[in-house]
C-alpha positions in Angstrom: 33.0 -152.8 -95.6 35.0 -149.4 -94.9 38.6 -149.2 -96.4 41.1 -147.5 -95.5 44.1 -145.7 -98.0 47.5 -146.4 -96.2 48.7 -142.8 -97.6 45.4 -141.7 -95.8 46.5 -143.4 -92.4 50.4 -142.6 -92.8 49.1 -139.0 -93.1 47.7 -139.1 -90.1 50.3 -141.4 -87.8 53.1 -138.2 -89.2 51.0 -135.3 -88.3 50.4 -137.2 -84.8 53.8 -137.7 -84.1 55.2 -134.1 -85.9 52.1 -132.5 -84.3 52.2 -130.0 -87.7 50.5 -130.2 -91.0 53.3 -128.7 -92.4 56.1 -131.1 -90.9 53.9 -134.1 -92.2 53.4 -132.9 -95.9 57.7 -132.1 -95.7 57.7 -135.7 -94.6 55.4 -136.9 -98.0 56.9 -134.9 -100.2 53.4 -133.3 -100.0 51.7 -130.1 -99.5 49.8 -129.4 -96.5 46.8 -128.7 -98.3 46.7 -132.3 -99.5 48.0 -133.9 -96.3 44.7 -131.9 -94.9 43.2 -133.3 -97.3 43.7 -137.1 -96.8 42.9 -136.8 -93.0 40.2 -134.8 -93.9 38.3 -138.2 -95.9 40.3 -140.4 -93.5 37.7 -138.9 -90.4 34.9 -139.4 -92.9 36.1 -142.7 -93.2 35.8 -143.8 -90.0 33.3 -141.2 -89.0 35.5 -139.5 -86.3 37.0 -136.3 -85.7 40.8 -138.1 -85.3 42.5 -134.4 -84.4 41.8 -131.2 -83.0 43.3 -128.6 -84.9 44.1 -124.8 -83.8 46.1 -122.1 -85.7 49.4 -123.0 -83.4 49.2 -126.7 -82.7 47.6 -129.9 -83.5 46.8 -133.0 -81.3 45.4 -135.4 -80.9 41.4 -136.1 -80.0 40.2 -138.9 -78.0 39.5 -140.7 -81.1 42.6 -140.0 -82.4 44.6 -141.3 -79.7 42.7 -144.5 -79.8 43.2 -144.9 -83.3 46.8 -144.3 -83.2 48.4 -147.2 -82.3 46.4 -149.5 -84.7 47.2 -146.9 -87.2 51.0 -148.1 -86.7 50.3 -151.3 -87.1 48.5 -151.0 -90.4 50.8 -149.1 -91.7 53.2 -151.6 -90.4 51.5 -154.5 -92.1 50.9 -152.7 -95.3 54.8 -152.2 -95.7 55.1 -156.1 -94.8 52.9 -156.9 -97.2 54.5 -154.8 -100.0 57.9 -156.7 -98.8 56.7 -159.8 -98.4 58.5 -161.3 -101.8 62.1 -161.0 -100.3 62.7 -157.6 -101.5 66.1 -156.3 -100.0 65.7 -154.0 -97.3 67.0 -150.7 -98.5 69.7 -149.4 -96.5 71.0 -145.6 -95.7 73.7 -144.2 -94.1 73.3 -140.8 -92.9 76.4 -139.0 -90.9 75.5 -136.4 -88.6 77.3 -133.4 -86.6 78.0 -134.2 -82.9 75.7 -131.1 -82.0 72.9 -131.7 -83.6 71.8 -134.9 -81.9 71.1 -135.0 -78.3 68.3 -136.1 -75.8 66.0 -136.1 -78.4 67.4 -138.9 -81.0 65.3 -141.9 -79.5 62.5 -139.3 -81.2 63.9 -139.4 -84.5 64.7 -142.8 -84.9 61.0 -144.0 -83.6 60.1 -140.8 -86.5 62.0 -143.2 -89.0 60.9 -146.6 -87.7 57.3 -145.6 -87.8 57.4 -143.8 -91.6 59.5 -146.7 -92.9 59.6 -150.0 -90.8 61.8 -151.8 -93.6 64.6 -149.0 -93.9 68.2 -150.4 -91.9 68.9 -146.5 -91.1 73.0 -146.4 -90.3 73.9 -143.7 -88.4 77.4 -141.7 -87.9 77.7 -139.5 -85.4 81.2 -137.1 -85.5 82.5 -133.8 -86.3 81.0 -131.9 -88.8 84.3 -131.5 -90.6 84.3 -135.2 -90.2 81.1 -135.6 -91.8 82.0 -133.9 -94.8 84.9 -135.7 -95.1 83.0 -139.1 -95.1 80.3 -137.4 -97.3 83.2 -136.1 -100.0 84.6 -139.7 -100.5 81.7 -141.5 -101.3 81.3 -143.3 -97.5 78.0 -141.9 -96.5 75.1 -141.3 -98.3 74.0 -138.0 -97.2 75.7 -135.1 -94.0 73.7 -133.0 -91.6 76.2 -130.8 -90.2 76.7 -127.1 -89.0 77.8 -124.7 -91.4 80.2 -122.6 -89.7 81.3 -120.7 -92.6 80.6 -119.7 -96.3 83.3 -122.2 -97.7 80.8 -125.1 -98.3 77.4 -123.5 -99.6 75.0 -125.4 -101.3 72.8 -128.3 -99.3 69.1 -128.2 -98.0 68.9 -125.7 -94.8 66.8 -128.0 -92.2 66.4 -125.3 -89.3 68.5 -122.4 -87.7 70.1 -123.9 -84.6 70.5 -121.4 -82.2 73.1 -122.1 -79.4 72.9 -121.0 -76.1 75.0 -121.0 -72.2 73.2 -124.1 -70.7 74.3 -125.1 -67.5 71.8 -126.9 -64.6 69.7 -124.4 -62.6 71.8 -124.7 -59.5 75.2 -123.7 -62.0 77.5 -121.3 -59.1 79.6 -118.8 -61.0 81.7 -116.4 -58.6 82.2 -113.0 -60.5 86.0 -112.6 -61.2 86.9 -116.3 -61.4 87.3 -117.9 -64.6 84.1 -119.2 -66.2 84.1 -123.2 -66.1 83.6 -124.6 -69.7 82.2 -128.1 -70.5 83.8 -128.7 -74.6 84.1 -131.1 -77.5 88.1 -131.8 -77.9 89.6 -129.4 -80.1 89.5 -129.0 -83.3 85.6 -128.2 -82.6 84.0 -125.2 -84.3 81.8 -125.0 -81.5 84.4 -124.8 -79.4 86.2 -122.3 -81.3 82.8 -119.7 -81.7 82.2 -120.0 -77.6 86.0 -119.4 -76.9 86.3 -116.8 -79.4 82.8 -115.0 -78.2 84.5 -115.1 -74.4 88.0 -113.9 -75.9 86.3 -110.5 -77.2 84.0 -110.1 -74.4 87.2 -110.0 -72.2 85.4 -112.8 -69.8 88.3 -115.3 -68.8 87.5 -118.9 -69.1 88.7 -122.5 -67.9 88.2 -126.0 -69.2 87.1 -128.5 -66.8 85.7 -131.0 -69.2 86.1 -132.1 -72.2 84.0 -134.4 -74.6 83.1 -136.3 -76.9 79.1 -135.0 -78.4 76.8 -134.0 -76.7 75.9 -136.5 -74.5 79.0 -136.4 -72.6 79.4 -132.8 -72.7 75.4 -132.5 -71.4 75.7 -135.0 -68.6 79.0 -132.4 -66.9 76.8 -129.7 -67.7 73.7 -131.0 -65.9 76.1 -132.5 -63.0 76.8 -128.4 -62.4 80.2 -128.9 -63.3 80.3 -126.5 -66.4 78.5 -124.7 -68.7 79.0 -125.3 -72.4 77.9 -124.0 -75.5 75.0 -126.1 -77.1 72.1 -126.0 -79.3 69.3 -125.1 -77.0 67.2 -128.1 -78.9 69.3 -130.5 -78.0 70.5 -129.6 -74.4 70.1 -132.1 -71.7 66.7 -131.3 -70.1 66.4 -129.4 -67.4 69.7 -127.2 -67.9 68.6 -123.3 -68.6 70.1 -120.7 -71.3 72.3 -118.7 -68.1 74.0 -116.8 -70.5 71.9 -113.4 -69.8 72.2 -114.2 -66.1 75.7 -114.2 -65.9 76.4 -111.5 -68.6 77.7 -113.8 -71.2 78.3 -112.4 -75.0 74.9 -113.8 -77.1 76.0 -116.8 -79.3 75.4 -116.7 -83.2 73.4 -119.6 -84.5 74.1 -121.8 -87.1 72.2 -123.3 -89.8 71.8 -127.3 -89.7 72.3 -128.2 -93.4 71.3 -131.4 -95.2 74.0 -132.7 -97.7 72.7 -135.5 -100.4 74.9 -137.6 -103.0 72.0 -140.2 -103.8 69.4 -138.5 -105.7 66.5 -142.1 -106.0 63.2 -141.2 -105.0 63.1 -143.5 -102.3 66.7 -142.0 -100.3 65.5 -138.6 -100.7 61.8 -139.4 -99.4 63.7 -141.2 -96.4 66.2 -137.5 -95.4 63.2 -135.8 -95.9 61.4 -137.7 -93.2 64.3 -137.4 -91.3 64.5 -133.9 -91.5 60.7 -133.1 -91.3 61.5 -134.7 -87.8 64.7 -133.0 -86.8 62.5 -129.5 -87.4 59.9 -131.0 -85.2 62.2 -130.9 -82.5 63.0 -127.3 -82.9 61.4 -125.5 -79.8 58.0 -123.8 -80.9 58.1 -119.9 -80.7 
């Protein structure tokens, strides 16, 4: 009878889902040599060629998308199974800046059901400054956040987010009227960068709405009520980058940074999912 080794098929199920070798083995605490690797005897295993791999991008074959979803549920029976003498779940709470989730958070959180099924994953969403506030006295486990400035260095640099003017295809902008903004409440260093790239370009502005994240701030902007200043991998989709179109000073981008007070095995194999995800989301090149 074949076997199969649930580091094997969890190898597999992350590469699937990250669609990179690379993102996987960040995910395992791995290289990507060895995550090759385990795929590599898995499709001897089963005598199938599970994905089809060119220098730019990995999918899925036919046998690989057939094998997929039975994939998830082995892997979802082998951690029952491992759990199945009343074991705790463990439990992590994670806060996270306001810009850095969007749209594409149902994606992360199916990224974190799939790679650990037992995990209760809390999530904060605020400010960064917030954040790091929670994160300094002891009430989250580990920040992502935007660093805005050198104050705070240290911290595991996920990805460089780079922010653009997103506003929905039909966005009208009449030359010598103030530019209609879509912001977070103030304080908001987001905020702050877009009004002070506008200030020095000599472009005069208006607010028109204001918000709370991203979600709010990307439903006005694809309503064509504003444009805003957001992280183009997390704007709503179908909004569009206008800011060369209507002559708008280019925004700097910022690094998302991953801050970590538990230091078990087990939390930083969780952030590391977590972030192997976030940088799957990240707009290929």
């Amino acid at each position: 009878m074949k076997t199969l080794d649930p580091e094997a098929v969890q190898a597999f199920v992350l590469t699937a889902d990250l669609k990179s070798f690379t993102r996987a083995a960040e995910a395992m605490d791995s290289s990507q040599s060895a995550v090759s690797l385990k795929i590599k005897r898995l499709e001897d295993a089963l005598g199938r060629r599970l994905l089809e791999r060119t220098p730019r991008l990995v999918r899925l074959s036919a046998d690989g998308n057939a094998f997929l979803q039975p994939a998830r549920a082995f892997i979802a029976a082998h951690h029952s199974a491992l759990g199945c003498f009343g074991v705790p779940p463990r439990r992590l709470i994670v806060g996270i800046s306001h810009h850095i989730v969007g749209s594409e958070l149902p994606h992360l959180l199916r990224r974190m059901r799939d790679a650990e099924p037992g995990l209760v994953l809390e999530i904060r969403v605020a400010a960064s400054r917030d954040v790091l506030d929670q994160f300094d006295r002891g009430v989250i486990d580990a920040a992502i956040v935007l660093r805005h400035d050198s104050r705070r260095r240290g911290g595991e640099v996920i990805i460089q987010e780079a922010f653009g003017w997103m506003a929905s295809s039909d966005f009208e902008y009449h030359r010598g009227e103030p530019l209609r903004l879509a912001t977070q409440a103030d304080p908001c260093s987001v905020r702050s960068m877009a009004i002070e790239a506008l200030d020095k370009a000599g472009i005069a502005w208006t607010e028109v709405f204001v918000g709370g994240g991203v979600a709010t701030i990307g439903a006005a902007v694809a309503a064509g009520l504003a444009v805003a200043a957001l992280g183009r991998r997390v704007a709503p989709a179908g909004t569009i980058d206008v800011g060369g179109r209507l002559d708008l000073p280019a925004l700097p981008s910022r690094a998302v940074v991953l801050h970590l007070s538990r230091r078990d095995r087990e939390a930083r194999h969780s952030l590391k999912t977590l972030a192997a995800a976030i940088r799957a989301t990240a707009p290929r090149l």
